[in-house]
N, C-alpha and C positions, 0 to 999 in steps of 0.2 A: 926359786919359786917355792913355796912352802906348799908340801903334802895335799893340804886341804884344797889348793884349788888346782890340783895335776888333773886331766883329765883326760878319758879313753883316744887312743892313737896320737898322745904328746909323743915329742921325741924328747929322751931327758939325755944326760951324760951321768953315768954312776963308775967308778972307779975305773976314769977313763977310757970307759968304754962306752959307747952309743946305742941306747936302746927302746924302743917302741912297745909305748905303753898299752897291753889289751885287755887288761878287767883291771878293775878298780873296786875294791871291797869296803867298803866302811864300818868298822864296827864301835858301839858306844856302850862303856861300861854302864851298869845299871848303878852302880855304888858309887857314896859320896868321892867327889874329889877324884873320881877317874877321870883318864884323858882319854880323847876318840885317838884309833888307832887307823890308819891306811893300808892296805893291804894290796900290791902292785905285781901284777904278771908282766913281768916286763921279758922282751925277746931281741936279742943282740940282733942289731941289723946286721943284715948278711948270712947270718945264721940262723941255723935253727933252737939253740940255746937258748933256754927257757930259766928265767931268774925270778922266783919271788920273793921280796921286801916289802918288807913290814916298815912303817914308820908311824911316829907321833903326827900329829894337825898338826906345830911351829915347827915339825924339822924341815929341813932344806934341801930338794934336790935342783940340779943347775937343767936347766931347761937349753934344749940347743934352736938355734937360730937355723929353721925350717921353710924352704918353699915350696909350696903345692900349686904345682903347673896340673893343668888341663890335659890330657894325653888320649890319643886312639892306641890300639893294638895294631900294629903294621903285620908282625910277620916272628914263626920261630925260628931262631938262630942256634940250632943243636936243641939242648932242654932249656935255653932262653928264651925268653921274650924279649920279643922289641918292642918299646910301645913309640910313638911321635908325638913330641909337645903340637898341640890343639894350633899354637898364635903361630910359633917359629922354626916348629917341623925338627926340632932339637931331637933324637934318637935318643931314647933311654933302656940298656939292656939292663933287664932283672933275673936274675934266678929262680928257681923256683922257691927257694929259702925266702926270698924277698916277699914273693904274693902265692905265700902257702895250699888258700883257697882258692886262689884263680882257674886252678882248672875243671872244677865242679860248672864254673860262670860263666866259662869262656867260648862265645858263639858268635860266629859273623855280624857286624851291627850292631853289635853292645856299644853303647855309649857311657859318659860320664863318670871315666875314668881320671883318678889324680895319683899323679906321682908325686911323692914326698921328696927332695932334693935336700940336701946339705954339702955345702961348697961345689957345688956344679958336680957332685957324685948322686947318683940314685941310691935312694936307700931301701924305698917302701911303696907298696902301692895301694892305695885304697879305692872298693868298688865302689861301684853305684849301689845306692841303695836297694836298689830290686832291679830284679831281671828275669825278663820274660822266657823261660823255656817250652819245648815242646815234650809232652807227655810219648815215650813208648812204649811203656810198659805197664799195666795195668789190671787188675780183674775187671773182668764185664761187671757193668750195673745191674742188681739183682731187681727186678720188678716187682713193687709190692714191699719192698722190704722198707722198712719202719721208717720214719722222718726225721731218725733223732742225732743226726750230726757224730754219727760213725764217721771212722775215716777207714780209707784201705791203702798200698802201699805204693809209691808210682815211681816208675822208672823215667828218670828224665835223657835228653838228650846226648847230656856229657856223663851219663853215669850215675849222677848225685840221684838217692833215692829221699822222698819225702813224702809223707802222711796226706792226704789227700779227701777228701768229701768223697762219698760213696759215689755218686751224681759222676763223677768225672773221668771221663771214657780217653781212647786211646787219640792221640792226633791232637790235642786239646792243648791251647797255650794258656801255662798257667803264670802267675807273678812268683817271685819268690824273694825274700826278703835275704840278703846277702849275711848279713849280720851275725840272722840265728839260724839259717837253711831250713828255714821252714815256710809253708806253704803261705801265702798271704794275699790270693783270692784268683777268679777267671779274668785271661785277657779278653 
């Protein structure tokens, strides 16, 4: 598969080894006859090893043959996860190297979880796009105070803190976009 069309959370192969792609940089020479460059965060499955490469748009990395099952969170297994394929109730244990951010996200009734698979092994897991948390932490709403899309700082449920509208008090479920951990409106 050439550079130009890899795209965030591919799984590729690079010097046989098996890695998940999570930013993607594109950068384009301003001068004649330059070539656009790719610039890939890529992270060893299984691990926490962190590799960036650099490539040309025609260079070639091998892309690995990927399935992404439907899966619930069942239950922790020591510092694992278990999660359960959605159709066939297949058990998939992860690491926490596997779904780095999961425990920022991880509260009863989360749905819309995908396990990434390659040859009937887990490799990765990708959230749901947002998830509904509950605010504990908080400063009180100042009364009177100006309309202008201040934020203040909110403790959520599992720990993850995020920037917050002044307006939004203690007990309050907020959305939060998995992606960038950042705020992205009231439930």
């Amino acid at each position: 598969m050439k550079a130009a069309e890899i795209k965030r959370h591919a799984v590729v192969m690079h010097e046989n080894k098996i890695y998940q792609v999570r930013g993607v940089e594109r950068s384009s020479p301003t001068g004649r006859g330059g070539n656009t460059t790719f610039r890939f965060s890529l992270y060893q499955v299984g691990s926490t090893l962190k590799t960036d490469l650099s490539l040309r748009a025609d260079d070639d990395l091998a892309e690995v043959d990927m399935a992404k099952r439907p899966a619930n969170f069942s239950y922790m297994d020591g510092e694992n996860y278990v999660f359960l394929d959605a159709e066939d109730y297949t058990p998939y244990t992860l690491s926490p190297a596997h779904a780095p951010d999961l425990k920022d996200y991880l509260v009863d009734g989360i749905e819309g979880f995908f396990v990434m698979v390659v040859d009937d092994q887990a490799i990765a897991l990708q959230l749901p796009q947002f998830v509904e948390l509950t605010i504990v932490d908080t400063p009180p709403y100042l009364k009177g105070a100006s309309a202008t899309g201040r934020t203040k700082p909110a403790k959520l449920e599992t720990g993850l803190e995020v920037q917050v509208p002044e307006f939004i008090a203690n007990g309050e479920k907020v959305r939060v976009a998995t992606e960038t951990g950042e705020y992205s409106g009231r439930v």
